[in-house]
N, C-alpha and C positions, 0 to 999 in steps of 0.2 A: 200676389202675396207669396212670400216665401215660406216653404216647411222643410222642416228639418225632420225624422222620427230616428227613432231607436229600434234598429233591426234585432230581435231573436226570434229565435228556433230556424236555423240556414238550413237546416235541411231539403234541397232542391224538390220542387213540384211541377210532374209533366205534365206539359200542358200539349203537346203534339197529336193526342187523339183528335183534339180540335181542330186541326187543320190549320195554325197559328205559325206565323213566321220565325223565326230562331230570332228576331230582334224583340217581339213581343211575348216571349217565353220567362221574361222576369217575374216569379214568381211575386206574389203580392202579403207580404211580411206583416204580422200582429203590429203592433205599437201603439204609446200611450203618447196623448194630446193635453198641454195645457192650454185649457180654449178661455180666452179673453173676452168678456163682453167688452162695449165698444160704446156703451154709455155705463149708466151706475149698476144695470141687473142685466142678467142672461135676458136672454128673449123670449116673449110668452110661448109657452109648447114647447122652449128649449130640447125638454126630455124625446118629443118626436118627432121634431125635428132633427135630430142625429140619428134615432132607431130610421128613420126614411131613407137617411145615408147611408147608411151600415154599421152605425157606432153601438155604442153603450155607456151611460153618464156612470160612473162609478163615484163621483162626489161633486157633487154642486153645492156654491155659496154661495150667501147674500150678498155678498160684497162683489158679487161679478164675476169669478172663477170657477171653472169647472173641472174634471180629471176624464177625459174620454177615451176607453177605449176603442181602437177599429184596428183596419190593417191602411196598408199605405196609398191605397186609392181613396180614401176618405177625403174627403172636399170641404168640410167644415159646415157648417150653418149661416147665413146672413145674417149681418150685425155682430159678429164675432170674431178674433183671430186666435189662431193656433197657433204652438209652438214648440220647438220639444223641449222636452225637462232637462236642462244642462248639468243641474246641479250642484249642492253644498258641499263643504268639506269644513272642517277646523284646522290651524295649524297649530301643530302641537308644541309650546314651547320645549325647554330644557326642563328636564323632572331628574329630582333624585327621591329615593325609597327613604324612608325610615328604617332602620331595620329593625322587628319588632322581639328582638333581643335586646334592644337599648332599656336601658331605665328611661324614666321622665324625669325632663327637666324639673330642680325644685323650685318650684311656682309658687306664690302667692296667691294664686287660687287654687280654687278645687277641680277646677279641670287641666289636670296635668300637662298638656300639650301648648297649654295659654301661653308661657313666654316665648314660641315662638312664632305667634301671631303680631307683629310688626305693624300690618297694615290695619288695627283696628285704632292706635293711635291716632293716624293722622286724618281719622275721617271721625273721632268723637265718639268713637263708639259705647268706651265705656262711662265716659259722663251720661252719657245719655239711658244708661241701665241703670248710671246710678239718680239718675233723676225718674226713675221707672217705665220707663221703658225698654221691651222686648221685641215689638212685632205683634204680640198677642192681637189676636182677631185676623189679621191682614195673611191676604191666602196668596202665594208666590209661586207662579208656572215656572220651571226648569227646563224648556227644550234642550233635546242636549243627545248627548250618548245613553249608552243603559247606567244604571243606577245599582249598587249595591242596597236591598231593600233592607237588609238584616243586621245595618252597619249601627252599632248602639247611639253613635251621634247623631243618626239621622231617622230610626224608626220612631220618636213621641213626636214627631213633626211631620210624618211623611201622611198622607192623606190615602191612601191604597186604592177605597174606592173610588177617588178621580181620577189617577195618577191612571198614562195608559202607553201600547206603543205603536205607533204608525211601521215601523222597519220589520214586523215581520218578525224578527230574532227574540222579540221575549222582554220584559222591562227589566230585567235582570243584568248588568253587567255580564258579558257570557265567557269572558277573559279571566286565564289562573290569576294573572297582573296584578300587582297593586294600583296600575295606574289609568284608574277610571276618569276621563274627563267633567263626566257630567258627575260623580259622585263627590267631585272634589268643588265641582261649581254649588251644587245644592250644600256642600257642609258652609261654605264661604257664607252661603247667604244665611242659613238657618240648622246648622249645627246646634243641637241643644246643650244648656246649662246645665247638667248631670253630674258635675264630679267624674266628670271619664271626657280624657280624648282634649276634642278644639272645643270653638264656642263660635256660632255664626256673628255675623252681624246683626242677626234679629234672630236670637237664640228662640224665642218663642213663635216662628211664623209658622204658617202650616203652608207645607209645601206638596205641591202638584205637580210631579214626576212625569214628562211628555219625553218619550223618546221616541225621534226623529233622523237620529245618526246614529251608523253603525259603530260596532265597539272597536272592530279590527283596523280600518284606516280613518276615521272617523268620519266619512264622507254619507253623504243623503241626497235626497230631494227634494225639490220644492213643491210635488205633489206633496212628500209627507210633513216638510214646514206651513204648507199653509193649510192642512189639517190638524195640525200643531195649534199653528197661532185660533184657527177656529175656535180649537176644542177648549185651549186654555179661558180665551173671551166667553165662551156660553156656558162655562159654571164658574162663572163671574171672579175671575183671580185679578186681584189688583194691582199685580204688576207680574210681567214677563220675562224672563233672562233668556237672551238668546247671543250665548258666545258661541257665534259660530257666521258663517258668510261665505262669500264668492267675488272674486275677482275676474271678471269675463271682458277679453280686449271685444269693445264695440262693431269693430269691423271683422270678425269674425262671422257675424250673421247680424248686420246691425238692428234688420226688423226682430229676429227672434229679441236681442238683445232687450232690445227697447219695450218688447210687450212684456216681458218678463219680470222688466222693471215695474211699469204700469200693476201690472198684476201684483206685484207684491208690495207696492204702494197702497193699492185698495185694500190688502190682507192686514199692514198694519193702521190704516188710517181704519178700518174695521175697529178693531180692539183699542184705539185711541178713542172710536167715539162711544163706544158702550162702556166708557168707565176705567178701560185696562193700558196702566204705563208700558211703554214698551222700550226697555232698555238691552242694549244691543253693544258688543263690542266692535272696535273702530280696527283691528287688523296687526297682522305680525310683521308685516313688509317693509319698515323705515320707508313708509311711501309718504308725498307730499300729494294729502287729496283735494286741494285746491286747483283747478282750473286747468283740468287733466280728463277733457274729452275725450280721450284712444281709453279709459276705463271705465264698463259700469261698478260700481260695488256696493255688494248685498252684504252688509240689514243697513249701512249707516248713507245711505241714499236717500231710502225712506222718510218721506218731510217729518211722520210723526214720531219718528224713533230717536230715543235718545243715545247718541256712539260716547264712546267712552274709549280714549286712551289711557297709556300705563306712563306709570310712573315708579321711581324706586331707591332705594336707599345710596349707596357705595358703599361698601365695608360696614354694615349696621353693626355690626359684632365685634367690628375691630375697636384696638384703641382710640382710632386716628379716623373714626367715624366723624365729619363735620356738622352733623345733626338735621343734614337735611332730606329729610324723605323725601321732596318733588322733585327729582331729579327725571328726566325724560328719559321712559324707558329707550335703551338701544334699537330695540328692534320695532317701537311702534307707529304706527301710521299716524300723520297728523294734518291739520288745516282746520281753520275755523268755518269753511263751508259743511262739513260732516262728524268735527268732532265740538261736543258738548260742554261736556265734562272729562275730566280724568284722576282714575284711582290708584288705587297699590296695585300691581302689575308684576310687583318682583323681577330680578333682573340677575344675571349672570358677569358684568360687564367688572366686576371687582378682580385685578389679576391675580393669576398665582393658585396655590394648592394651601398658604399661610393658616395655620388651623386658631381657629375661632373658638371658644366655650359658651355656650350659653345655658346657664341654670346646670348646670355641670355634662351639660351632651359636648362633643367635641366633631368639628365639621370643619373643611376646607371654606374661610370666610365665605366665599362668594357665596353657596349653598343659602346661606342666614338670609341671603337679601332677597330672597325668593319668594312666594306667597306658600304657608303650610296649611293643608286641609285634609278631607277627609279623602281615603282612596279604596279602594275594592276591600275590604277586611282588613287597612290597619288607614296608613297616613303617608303623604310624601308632596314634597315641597316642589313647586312647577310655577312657571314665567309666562306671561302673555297678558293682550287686553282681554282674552279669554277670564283672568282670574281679577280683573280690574274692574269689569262689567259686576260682577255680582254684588261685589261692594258695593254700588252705586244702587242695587236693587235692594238690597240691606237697607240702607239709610233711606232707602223711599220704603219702605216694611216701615218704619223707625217712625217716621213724619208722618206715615198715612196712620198709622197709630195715633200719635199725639193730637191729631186733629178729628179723632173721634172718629173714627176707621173707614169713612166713606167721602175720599177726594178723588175730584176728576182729575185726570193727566197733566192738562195743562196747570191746574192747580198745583200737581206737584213738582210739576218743573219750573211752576213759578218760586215753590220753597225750598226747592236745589238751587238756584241760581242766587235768593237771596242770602242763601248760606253758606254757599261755597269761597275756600278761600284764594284769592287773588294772587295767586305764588308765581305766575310767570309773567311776562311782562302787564302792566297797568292796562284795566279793561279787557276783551278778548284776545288768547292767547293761543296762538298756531299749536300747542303742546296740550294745553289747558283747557283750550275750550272760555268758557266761562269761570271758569274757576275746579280749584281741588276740592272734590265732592266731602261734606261734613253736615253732621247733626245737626248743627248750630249749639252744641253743649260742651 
């Protein structure tokens, strides 16, 4: 069996008193083990079983994953594999600031920032407010980055006492920035109806703030994603957002590779079976994820996960706009084996500097076709299936409402499919998925 660990603290230790060879003087380094059961549950006595080896369980799941502490002579337990934590990242689209010297656009709603919400169009959004629905009842996990707690679009929604952080730094966005990732994914999905700012897609959800990725590169682990995904599934949130992932070449370590997979299969087949959608973005890398064994890739690997690609306007602001928003985003990953669905995504791909107005704001066109939300103390427009994913989590807010607030997964991916519309070629669609994610309103 292969291992891999994560060496800290190099500080050399002599081991020469002992009468040891200068070849077995390698001192023996701390590190942390993700240990795999090897059927459906750890193995009975798991906990001393490891303390016998030298370990320490620092989290164990029912779904079959552990987090162990030892140093690197550690052997593992029978019936189990280790592995080391390789680890998350996000890729951060193209973002521009608002700058909050601007006036707001003049909107025909009351929440000022609304005409530059694009992507609530083409998914129904607001037929479906105006047919009453909000999200109300339906409780929405956010793995993500930290979070602006203080932002007015997002405190009547945010849920504080669930909401938590695995990374250490604080649930707090801890950057001067305007440019929170997770704070702009939570406004997407459930920004409130206020007369201030945006409007989510399920303006009424209550949402469960998990951070899991650091603020500074956006990068994590899968120790604290699948404490994540745990914590979200056992105070019962009915659906998940998790724009974020990992591209790991197979042959790099293919056993590590492989259990890694396994393990974070059981993590969302987990929350798939106790009631929790688990909607995931499909990737920044204009990759074709069809039939491309040299890659694993995390979250849309996952059998029960739903991936989501982007899509996005050309010129939405210009005159010579052709009215169609499912244009495939530039930069997104695609293939009918891992993606789903696909939503607004926003896209830079419109050329030129050609300045746009909308509602009397004035912007270099390409800017409009971007996705706009909420960001660390104001707002700012950014690209990716990163901002595609939440929509899709929105409109499952939306449905799982209308059917009286308590649908299984499958259930709701059976009313995303029957509702989605058919925009790229007839039947499943390398771009598309199933279709472009909508209400049905």
């Amino acid at each position: 069996m292969k291992r891999k660990t994560t060496l800290v603290g190099l500080g050399a230790i002599s081991l020469m008193a002992a009468g040891l060879a200068p070849a077995a003087m390698a001192a023996a380094e701390d590190a942390t083990f993700i240990v795999i059961s090897n059927g459906n549950a750890l193995p009975k006595n798991f906990n001393a079983q490891v303390a016998k080896a030298g370990g320490s369980v620092s989290a164990a799941y029912p779904f079959g994953v552990a987090v162990v502490d030892a140093d690197t002579r550690f052997k593992g337990v029978p019936g189990t594999t280790m592995v080391q934590d390789l680890g998350f990242d996000v890729n951060f689209g193209p973002s521009v600031e608002l700058d909050p010297d601007d006036l707001p656009p003049n909107s025909g709603n009351d929440d000022p920032y609304f005409d530059l919400q694009w992507g609530h169009v083409p998914v129904g959004a607001v037929e479906a407010w105006e047919a009453g629905l909000s999200g109300e009842g339906v409780r929405v996990a956010v793995l993500d980055t930290g979070f602006d707690l203080y932002h007015p679009d997002l405190t009547p929604n945010i849920n504080m006492d669930l909401s938590t952080d695995f990374t250490g730094e604080g649930l707090q966005y801890a950057l001067p920035d305007t440019f929170s990732h997770g704070t702009h994914t939570a406004g997407t999905i459930g920004a409130a109806d206020n007369a201030f700012g945006t409007i989510g897609v399920a303006p009424n959800a209550e949402l469960v703030l998990v951070k899991v990725l650091s603020d500074l590169e956006g990068e994590g682990s899968f120790e604290d994603v699948f404490a994540g995904i745990y914590h979200a599934t056992d105070v019962d949130a009915d659906v998940i957002n998790m724009s974020l992932g990992a591209e790991i070449p197979r042959n790099s370590d293919e056993d590590d590779v492989t259990a890694l997979a396994v393990a974070m299969n059981k993590a969302v087949r987990y929350a798939y079976q106790n009631g929790t959608t688990v909607v995931v973005s499909a990737g920044n890398d204009a990759s074709d994820l069809d039939g491309d064994g040299n890659m694993v890739r995390f979250m849309t690997s996952a059998p029960h996960a739903i991936g989501v690609s982007a899509y996005a306007p050309t010129g939405w602001a210009s005159e010579i706009w052709d009215g169609n928003f499912f244009v495939p985003a530039s930069y997104t990953n695609y293939g009918t084996s891992m993606v789903d669905f696909s939503a607004p995504g926003g896209d830079g791909a419109y050329p030129g500097e050609e300045p746009c107005t909308v509602g009397g704001l004035t912007r270099a066109c390409w800017i409009f076709d971007l996705v706009f939300s909420t960001g660390n103390g104001g707002w700012y427009w950014s690209g990716g299936t990163s901002m595609a994913a939440p929509h899709v989590a929105g409109v499952a807010a939306l449905i799982i409402e209308e059917k009286g607030g308590d649908l299984k997964p499958q259930q709701v991916e059976r009313e995303l499919r029957s509702r989605a519309l058919d925009v790229g070629k007839p039947g499943t669609d390398d771009f598309h998925g199933r279709g472009a994610v909508h209400t049905g309103y």
